[in-house]
ROTOR-418751 format. One record per residue (C-alpha): residue number from 1; residue in three letters; x, y, z. Coordinates in nm, 2 decimals, always signed. Example, Ala and Ser with C-alpha at 12.3 -4.5 7.8 and 13.67 -1.06 7.14 Angstrom:
# ROTOR-418751
<i->1 aa->ALA c1->+1.23 c2->-0.45 c3->+0.78>
<i->2 aa->SER c1->+1.37 c2->-0.11 c3->+0.71>
//
This chain:
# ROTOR-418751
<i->1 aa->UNK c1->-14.93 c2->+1.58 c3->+2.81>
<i->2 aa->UNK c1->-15.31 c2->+1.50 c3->+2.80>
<i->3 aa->UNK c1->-15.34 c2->+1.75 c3->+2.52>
<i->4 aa->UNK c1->-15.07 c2->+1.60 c3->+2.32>
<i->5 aa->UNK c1->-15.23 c2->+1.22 c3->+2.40>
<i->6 aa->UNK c1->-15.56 c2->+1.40 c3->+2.29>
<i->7 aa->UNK c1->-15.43 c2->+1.54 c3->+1.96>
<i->8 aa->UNK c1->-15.25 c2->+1.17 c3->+1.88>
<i->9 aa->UNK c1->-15.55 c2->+0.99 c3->+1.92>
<i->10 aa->UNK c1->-15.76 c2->+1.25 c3->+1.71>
<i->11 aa->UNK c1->-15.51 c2->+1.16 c3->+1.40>
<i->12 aa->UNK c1->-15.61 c2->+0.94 c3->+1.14>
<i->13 aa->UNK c1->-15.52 c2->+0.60 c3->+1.20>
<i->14 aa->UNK c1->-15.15 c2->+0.56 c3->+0.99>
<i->15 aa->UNK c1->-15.04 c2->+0.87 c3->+1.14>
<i->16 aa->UNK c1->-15.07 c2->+0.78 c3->+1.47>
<i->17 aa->UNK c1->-14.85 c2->+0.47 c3->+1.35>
<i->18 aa->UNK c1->-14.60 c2->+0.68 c3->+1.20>
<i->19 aa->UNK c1->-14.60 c2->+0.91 c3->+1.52>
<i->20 aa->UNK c1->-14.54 c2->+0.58 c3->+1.73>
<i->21 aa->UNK c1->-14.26 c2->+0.40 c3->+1.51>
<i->22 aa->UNK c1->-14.12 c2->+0.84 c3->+1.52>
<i->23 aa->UNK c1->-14.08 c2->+0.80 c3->+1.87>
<i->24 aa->UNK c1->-13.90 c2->+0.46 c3->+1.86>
<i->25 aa->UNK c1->-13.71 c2->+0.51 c3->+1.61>
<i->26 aa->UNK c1->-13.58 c2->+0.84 c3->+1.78>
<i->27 aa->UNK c1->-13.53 c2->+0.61 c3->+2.12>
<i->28 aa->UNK c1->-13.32 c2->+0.39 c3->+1.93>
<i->29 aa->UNK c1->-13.13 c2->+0.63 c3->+1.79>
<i->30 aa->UNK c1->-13.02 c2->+0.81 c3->+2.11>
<i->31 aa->UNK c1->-12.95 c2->+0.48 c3->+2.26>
<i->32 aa->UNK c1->-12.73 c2->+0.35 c3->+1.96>
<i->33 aa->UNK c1->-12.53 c2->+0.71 c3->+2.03>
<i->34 aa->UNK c1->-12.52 c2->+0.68 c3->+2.40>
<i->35 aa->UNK c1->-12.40 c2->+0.35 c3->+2.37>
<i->36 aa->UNK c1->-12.13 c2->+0.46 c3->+2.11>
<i->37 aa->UNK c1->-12.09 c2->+0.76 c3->+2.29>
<i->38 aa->UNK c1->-12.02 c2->+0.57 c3->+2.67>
<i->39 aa->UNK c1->-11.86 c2->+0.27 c3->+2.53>
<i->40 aa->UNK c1->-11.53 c2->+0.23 c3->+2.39>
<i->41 aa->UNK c1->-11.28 c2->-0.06 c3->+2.35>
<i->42 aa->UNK c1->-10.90 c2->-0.03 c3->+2.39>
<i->43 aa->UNK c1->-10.59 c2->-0.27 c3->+2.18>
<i->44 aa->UNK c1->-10.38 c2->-0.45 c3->+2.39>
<i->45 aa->UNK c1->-10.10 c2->-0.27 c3->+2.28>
<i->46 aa->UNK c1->-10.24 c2->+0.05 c3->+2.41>
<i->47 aa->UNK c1->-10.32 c2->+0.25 c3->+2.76>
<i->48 aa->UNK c1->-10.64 c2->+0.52 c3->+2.72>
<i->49 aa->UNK c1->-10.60 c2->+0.86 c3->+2.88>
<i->50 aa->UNK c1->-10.92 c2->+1.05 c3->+2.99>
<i->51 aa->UNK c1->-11.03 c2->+1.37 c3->+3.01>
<i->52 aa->UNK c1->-11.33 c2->+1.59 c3->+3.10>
<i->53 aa->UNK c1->-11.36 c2->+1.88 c3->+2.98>
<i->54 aa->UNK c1->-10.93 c2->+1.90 c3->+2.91>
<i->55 aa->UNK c1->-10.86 c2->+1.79 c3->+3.24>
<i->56 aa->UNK c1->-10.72 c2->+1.43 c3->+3.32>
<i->57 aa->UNK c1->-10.93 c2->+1.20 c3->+3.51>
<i->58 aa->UNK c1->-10.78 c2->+0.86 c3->+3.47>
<i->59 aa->UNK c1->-10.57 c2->+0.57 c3->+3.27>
<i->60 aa->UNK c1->-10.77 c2->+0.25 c3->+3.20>
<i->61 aa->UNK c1->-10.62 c2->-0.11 c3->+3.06>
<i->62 aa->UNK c1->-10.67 c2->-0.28 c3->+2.76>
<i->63 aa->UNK c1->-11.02 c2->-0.37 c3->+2.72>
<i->64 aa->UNK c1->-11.37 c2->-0.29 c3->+2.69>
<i->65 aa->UNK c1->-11.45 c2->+0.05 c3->+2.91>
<i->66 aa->UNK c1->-11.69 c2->+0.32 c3->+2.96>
<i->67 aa->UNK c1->-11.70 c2->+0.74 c3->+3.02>
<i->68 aa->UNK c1->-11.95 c2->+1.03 c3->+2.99>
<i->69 aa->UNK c1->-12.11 c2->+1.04 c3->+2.64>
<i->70 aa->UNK c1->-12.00 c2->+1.40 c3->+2.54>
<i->71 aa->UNK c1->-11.80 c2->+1.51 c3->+2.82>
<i->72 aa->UNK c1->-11.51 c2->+1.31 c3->+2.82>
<i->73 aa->UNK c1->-11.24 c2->+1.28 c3->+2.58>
<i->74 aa->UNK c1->-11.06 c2->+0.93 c3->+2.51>
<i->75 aa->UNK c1->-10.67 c2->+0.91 c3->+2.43>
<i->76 aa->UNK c1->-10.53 c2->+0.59 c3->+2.31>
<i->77 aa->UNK c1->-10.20 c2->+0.57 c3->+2.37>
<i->78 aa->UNK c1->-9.97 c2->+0.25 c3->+2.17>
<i->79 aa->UNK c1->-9.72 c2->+0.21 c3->+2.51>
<i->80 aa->UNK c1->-9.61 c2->-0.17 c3->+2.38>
<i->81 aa->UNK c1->-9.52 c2->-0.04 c3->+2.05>
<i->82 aa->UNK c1->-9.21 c2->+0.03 c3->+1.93>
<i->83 aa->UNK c1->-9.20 c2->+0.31 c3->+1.70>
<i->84 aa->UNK c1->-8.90 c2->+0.47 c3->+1.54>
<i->85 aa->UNK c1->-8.79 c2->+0.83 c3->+1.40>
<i->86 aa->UNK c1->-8.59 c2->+0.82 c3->+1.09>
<i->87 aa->UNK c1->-8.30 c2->+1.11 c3->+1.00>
<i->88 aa->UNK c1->-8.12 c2->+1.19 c3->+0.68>
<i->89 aa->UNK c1->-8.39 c2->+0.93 c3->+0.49>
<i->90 aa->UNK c1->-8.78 c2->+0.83 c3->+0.50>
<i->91 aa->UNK c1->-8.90 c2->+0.48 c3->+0.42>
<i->92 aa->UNK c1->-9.14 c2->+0.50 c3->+0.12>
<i->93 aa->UNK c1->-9.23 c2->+0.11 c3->+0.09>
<i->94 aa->UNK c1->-9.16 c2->-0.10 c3->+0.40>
<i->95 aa->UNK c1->-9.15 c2->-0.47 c3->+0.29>
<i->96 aa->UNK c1->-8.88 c2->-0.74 c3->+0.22>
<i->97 aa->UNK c1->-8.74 c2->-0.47 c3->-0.02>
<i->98 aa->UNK c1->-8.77 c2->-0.18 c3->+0.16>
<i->99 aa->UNK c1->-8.78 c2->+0.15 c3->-0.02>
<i->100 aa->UNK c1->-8.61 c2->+0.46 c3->+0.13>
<i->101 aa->UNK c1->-8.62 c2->+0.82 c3->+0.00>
<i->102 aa->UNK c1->-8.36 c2->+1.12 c3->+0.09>
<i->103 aa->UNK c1->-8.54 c2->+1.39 c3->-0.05>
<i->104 aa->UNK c1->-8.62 c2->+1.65 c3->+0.21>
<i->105 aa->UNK c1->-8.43 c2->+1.45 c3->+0.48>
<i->106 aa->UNK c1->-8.08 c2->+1.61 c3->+0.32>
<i->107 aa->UNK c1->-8.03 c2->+1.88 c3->+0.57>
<i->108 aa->UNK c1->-8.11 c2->+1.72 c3->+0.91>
<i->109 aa->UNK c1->-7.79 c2->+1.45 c3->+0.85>
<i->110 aa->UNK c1->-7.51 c2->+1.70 c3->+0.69>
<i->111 aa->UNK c1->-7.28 c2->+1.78 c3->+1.03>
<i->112 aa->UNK c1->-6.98 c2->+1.93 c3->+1.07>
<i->113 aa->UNK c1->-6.70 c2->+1.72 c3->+1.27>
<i->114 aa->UNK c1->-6.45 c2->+1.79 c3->+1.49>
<i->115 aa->UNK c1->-6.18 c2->+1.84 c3->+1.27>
<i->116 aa->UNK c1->-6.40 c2->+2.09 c3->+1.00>
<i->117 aa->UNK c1->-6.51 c2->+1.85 c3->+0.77>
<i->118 aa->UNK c1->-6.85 c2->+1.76 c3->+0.68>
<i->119 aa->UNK c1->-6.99 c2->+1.39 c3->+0.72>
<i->120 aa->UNK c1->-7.38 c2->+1.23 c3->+0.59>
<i->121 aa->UNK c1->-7.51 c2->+1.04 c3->+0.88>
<i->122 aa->UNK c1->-7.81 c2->+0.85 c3->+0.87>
<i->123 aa->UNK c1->-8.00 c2->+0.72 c3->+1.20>
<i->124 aa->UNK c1->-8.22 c2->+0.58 c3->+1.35>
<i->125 aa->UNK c1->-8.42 c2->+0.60 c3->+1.72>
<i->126 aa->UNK c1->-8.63 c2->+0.31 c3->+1.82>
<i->127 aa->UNK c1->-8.85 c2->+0.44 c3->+2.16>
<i->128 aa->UNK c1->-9.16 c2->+0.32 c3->+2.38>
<i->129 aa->UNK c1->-9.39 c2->+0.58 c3->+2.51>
<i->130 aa->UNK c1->-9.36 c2->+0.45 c3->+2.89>
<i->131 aa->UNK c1->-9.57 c2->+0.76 c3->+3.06>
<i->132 aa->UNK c1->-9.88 c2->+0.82 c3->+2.84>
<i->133 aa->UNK c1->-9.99 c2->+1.14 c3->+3.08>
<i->134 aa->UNK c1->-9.62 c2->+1.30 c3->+3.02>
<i->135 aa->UNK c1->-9.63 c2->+1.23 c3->+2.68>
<i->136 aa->UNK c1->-9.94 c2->+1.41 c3->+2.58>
<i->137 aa->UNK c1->-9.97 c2->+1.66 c3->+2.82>
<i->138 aa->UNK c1->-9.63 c2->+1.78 c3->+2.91>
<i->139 aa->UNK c1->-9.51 c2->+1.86 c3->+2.60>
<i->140 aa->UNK c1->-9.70 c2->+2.03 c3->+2.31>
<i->141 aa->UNK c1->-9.56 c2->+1.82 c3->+2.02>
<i->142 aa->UNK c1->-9.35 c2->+1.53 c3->+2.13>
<i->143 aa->UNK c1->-9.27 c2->+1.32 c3->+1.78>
<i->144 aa->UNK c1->-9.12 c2->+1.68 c3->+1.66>
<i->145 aa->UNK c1->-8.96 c2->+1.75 c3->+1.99>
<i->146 aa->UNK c1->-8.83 c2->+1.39 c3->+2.03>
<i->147 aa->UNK c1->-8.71 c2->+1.48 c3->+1.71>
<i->148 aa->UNK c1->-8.56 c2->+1.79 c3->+1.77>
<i->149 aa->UNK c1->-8.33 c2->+1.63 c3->+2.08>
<i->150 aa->UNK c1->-8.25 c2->+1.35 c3->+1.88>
<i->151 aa->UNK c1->-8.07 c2->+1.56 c3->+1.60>
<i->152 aa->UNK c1->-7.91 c2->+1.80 c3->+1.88>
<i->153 aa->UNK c1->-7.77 c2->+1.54 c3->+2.04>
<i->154 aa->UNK c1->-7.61 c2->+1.37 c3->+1.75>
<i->155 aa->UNK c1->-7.47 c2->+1.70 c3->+1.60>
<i->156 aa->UNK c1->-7.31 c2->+1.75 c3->+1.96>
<i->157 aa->UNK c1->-7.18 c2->+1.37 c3->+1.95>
<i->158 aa->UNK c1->-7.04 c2->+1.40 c3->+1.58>
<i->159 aa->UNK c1->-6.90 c2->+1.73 c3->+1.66>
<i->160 aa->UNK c1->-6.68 c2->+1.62 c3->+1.97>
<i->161 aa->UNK c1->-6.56 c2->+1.35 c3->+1.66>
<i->162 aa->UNK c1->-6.31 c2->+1.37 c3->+1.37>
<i->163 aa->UNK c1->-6.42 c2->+1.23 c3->+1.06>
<i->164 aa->UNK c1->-6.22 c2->+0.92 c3->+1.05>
<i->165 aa->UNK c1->-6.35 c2->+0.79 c3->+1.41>
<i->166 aa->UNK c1->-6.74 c2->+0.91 c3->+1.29>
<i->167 aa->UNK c1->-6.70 c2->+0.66 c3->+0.96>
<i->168 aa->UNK c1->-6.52 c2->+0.38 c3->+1.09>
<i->169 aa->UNK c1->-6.39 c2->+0.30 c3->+1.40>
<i->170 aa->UNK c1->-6.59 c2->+0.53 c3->+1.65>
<i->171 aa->UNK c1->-6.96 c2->+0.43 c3->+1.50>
<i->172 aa->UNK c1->-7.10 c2->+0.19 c3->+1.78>
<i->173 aa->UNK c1->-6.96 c2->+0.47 c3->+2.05>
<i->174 aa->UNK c1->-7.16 c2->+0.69 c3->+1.87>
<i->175 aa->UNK c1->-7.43 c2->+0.52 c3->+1.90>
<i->176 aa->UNK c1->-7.41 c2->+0.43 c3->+2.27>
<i->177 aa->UNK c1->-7.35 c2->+0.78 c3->+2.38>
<i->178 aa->UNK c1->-7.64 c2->+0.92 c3->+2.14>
<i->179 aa->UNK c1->-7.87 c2->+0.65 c3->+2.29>
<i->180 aa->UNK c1->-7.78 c2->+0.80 c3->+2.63>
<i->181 aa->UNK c1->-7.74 c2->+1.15 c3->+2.58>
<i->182 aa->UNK c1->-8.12 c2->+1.15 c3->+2.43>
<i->183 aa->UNK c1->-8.28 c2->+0.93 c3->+2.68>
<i->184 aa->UNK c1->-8.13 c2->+1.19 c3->+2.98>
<i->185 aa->UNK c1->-8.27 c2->+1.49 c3->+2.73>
<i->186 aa->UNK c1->-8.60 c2->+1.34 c3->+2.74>
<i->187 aa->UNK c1->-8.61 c2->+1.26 c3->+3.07>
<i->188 aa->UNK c1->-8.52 c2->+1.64 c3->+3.17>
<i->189 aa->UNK c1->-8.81 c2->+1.70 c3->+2.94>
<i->190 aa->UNK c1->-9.08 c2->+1.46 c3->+3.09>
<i->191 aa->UNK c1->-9.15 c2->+1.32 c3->+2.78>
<i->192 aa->UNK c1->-9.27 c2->+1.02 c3->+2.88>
<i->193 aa->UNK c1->-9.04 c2->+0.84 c3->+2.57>
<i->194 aa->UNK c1->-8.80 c2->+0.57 c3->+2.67>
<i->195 aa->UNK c1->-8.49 c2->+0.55 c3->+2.42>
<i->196 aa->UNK c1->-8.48 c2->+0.19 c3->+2.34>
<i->197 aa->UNK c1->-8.24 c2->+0.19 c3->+2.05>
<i->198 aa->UNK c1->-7.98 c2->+0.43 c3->+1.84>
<i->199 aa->UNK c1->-7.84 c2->+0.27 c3->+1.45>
<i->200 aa->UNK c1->-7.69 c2->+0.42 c3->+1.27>
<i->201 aa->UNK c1->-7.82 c2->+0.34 c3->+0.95>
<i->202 aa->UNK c1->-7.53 c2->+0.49 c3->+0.70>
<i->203 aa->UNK c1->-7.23 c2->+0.75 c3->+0.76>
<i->204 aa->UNK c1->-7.04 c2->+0.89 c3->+0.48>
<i->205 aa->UNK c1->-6.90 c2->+1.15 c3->+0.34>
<i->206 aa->UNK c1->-7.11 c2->+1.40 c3->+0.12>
<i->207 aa->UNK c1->-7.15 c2->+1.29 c3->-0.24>
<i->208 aa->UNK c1->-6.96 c2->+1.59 c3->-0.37>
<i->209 aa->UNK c1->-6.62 c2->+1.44 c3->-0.21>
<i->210 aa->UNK c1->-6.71 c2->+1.08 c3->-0.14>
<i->211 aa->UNK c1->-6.50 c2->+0.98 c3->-0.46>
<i->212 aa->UNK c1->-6.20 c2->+1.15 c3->-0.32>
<i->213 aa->UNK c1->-6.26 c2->+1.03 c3->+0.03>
<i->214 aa->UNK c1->-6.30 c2->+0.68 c3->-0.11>
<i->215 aa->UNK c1->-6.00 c2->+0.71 c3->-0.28>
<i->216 aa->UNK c1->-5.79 c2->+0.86 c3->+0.06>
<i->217 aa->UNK c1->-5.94 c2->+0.51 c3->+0.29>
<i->218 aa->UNK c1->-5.80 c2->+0.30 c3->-0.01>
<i->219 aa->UNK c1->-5.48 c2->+0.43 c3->+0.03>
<i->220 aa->UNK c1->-5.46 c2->+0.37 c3->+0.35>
<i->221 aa->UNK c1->-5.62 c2->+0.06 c3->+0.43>
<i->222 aa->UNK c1->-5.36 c2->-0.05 c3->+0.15>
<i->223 aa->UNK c1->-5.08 c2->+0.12 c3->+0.38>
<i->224 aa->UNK c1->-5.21 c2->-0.10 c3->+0.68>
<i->225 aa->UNK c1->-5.22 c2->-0.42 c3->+0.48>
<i->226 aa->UNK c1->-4.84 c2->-0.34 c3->+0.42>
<i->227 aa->UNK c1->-4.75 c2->-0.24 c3->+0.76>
<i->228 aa->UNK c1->-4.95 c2->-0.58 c3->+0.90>
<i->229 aa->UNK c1->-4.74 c2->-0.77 c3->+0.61>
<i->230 aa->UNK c1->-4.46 c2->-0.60 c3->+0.73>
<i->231 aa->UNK c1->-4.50 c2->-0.71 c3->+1.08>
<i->232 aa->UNK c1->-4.57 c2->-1.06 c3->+0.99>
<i->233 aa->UNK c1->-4.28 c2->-1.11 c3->+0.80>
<i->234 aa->UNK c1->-4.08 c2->-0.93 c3->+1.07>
<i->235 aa->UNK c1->-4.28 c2->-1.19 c3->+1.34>
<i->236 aa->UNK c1->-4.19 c2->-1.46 c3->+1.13>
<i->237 aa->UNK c1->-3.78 c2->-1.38 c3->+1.04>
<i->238 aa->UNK c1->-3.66 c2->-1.18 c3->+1.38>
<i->239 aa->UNK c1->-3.77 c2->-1.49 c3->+1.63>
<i->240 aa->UNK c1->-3.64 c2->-1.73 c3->+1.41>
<i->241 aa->UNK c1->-3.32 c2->-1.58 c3->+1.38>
<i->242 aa->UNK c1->-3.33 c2->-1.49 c3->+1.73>
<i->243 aa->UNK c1->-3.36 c2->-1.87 c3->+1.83>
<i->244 aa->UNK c1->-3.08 c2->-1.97 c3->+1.57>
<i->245 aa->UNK c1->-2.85 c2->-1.69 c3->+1.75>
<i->246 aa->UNK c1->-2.91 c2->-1.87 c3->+2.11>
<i->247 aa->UNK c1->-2.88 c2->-2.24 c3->+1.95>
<i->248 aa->UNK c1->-2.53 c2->-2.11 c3->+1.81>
<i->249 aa->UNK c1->-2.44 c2->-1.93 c3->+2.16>
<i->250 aa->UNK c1->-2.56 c2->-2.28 c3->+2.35>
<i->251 aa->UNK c1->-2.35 c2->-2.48 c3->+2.10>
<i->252 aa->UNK c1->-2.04 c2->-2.25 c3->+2.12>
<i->253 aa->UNK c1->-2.05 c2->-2.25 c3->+2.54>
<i->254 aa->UNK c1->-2.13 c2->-2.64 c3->+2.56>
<i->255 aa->UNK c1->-1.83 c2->-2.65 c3->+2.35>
<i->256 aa->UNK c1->-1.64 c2->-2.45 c3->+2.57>
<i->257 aa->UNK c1->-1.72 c2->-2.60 c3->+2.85>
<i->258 aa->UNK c1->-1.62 c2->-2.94 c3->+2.71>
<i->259 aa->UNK c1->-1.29 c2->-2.84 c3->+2.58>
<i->260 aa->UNK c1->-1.18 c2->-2.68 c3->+2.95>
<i->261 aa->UNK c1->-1.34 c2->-2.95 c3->+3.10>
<i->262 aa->UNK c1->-1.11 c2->-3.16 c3->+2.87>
<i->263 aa->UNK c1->-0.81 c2->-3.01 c3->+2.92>
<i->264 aa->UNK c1->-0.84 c2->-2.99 c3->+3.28>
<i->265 aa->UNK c1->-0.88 c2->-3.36 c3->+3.25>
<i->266 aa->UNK c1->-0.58 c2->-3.39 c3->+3.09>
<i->267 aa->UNK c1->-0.41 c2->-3.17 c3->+3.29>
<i->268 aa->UNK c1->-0.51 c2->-3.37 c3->+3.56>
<i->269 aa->UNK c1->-0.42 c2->-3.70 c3->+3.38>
<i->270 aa->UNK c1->-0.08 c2->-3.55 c3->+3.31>
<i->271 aa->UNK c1->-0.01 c2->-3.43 c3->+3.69>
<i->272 aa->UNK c1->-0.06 c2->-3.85 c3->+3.76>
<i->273 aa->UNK c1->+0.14 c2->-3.99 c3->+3.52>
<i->274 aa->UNK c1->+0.44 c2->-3.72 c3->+3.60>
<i->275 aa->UNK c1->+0.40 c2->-3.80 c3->+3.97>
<i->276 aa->UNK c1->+0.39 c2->-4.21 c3->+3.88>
<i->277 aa->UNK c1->+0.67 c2->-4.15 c3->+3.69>
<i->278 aa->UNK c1->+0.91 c2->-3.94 c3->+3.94>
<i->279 aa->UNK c1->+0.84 c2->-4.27 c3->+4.14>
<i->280 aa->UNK c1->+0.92 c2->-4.54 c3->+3.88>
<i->281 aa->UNK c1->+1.09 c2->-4.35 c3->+3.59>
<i->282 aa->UNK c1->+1.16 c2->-4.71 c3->+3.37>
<i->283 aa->UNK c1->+0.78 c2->-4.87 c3->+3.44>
<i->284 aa->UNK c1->+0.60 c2->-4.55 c3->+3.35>
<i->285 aa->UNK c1->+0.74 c2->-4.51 c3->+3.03>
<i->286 aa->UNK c1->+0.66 c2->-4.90 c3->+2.94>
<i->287 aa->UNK c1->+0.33 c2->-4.88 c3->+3.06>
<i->288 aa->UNK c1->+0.32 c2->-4.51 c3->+2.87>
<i->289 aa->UNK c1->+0.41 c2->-4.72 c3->+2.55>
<i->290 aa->UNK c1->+0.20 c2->-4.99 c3->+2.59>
<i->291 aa->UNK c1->-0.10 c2->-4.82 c3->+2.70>
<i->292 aa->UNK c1->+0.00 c2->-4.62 c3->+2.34>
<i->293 aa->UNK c1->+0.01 c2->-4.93 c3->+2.16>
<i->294 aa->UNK c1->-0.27 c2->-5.04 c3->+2.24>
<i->295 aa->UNK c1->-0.51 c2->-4.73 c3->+2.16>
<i->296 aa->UNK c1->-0.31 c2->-4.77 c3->+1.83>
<i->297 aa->UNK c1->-0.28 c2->-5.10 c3->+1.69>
<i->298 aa->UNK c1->-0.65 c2->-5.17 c3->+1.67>
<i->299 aa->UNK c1->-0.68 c2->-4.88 c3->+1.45>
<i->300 aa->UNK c1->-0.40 c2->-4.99 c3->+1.18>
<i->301 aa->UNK c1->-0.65 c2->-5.25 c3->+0.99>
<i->302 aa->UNK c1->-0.44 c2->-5.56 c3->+0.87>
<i->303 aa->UNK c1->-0.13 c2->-5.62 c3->+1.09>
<i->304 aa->UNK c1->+0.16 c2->-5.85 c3->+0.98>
<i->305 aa->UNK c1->+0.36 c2->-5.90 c3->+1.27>
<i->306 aa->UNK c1->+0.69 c2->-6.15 c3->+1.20>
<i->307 aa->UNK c1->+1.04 c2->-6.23 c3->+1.35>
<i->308 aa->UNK c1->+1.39 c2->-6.10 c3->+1.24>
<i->309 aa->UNK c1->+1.36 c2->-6.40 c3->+0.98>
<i->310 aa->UNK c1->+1.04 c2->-6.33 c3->+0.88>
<i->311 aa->UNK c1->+0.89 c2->-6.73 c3->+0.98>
<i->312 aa->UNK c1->+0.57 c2->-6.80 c3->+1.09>
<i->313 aa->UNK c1->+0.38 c2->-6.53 c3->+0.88>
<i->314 aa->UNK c1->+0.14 c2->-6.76 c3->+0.71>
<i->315 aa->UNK c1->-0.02 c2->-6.92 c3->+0.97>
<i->316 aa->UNK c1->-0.10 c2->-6.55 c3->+1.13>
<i->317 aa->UNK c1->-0.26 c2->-6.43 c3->+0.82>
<i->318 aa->UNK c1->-0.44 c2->-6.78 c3->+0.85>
<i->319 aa->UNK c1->-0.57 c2->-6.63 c3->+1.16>
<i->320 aa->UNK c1->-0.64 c2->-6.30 c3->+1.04>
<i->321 aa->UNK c1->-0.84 c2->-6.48 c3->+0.81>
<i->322 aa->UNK c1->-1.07 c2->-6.70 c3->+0.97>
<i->323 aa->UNK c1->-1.15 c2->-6.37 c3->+1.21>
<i->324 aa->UNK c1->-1.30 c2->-6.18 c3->+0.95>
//
């Protein structure tokens, strides 16, 4: 030390300044890389794993932190950010207009459903990484592998599946049981991915038969409309027709029921007047005939009634007269 103090001072005057400003200039420098090297800051969308030497030490929080310059290693992890895979297309421009590409994505969406025929499906799977440690230590590669369970999954769904339900009617099942199926395969698998969300983007046929598939749901989507117009008319002509049918039965019985009720009451009426007239054969039959009279006179109109002489008939029509 003395030797190297002695030698310093023994240098000409601007070399011992540049000797001095060496030395600071190197402190400074390995302060600027310890400082870079200890200090680090993490998003608050992210967790950071550390390790030392390869093995893990610890998770810290959102923030500014600090570890061993050169010894450990820092992981940031993006656990509140959704991220998605894509199958059967890529996104080439994401924006208002989004721009998608199929070319090299062809293979991983051509399956083969349950009744033998082939179907396109395009999907999505939207995920959270939820255990940083699992997700980069327990498995080598886990995009590709979350990948890999995510296409084994669906050709297992879509091959359980005829073509018809996979198109149309069975899409949103599809998509329920695929979310499920790949969140139980990635939990067997520790992961550390949690499936938030399965859409599927597009299904159809392969463009080789899509004209002629096309062409088959036309038809029969047309045969539906005629079946529903079928059934409408038949909802609209059987009920009414049903509901003249029990106005005409209601009529017919009330009618029934009025005539026997009727002729019971005339039965009835009869049974009287022949037991009024075993008593009193003479007054019956003038109260008979006037009671006859007078249910039919008022319905003749204009009556002339006169003697044998025929006097008297003037001042009666007088009096028909002045009535009216």
């Amino acid at each position: 030390m003395a030797n190297n103090q002695y030698n310093s001072q023994n240098l000409p005057p601007i070399l011992q300044d540049l000797f001095k400003n060496g030395r600071s200039l190197i402190t400074i420098l390995v302060l600027i890389i310890l400082g870079f090297g200890t200090f680090f800051q993490v998003d608050t969308e992210e967790i950071a794993v550390i390790t030392r030497f390869g093995k893990f030490i610890r998770s810290v929080d959102p923030g500014l932190n600090a570890k061993l310059p050169f010894v450990d290693k820092v992981y940031k992890v993006p656990v509140e950010r959704q991220q998605k895979l894509e199958f059967g297309f890529r996104t080439t421009d994401p924006g208002v207009r989004t721009q998608y590409t199929r070319r090299g994505a062809t293979d991983e969406s051509l399956m083969l459903t349950g009744d033998l025929n082939l179907a396109d499906v395009e999907w999505v799977v939207q995920y959270r990484i939820d255990d940083p440690y699992n997700f980069l230590f327990k498995v080598r590669n886990p995009e590709n592998t979350l990948r890999d369970i995510s296409e084994s999954a669906m050709r297992q769904i879509v091959g359980d599946r005829t073509v018809n339900e996979v198109i149309t009617v069975g899409r949103s099942e599809i998509a329920s049981k695929m979310e499920e199926l790949t969140q139980e395969m990635a939990r067997e698998y520790q992961l550390g991915a949690r499936i938030e969300q399965v859409v599927l983007q597009d299904v159809n046929p392969p463009e080789p038969v899509k004209a002629a598939f096309n062409a088959v749901n036309e038809a029969q989507q047309e045969r539906e409309t005629l079946i529903n117009q079928a059934k409408s008319e038949y909802n609209k002509v059987i009920p009414r027709a049903r509901g003249q049918a029990e106005e005409t039965i209601q009529k017919a019985e009330g009618y029934a029921t009025e005539r026997v009720n009727r002729a019971e009451g005339e039965v009835s009426r009869f049974n009287d007047l022949y037991r009024e007239y075993i008593k009193a054969p003479e007054v019956t039959k003038r109260r008979i005939y006037l009671e006859t009279l007078q249910e039919v006179l008022p319905q003749l109109g204009n009556k002339i009634i006169t003697d044998e002489e025929g006097n008297n008939v003037l001042p009666l029509l007088q009096m028909q007269m002045q009535k009216k």
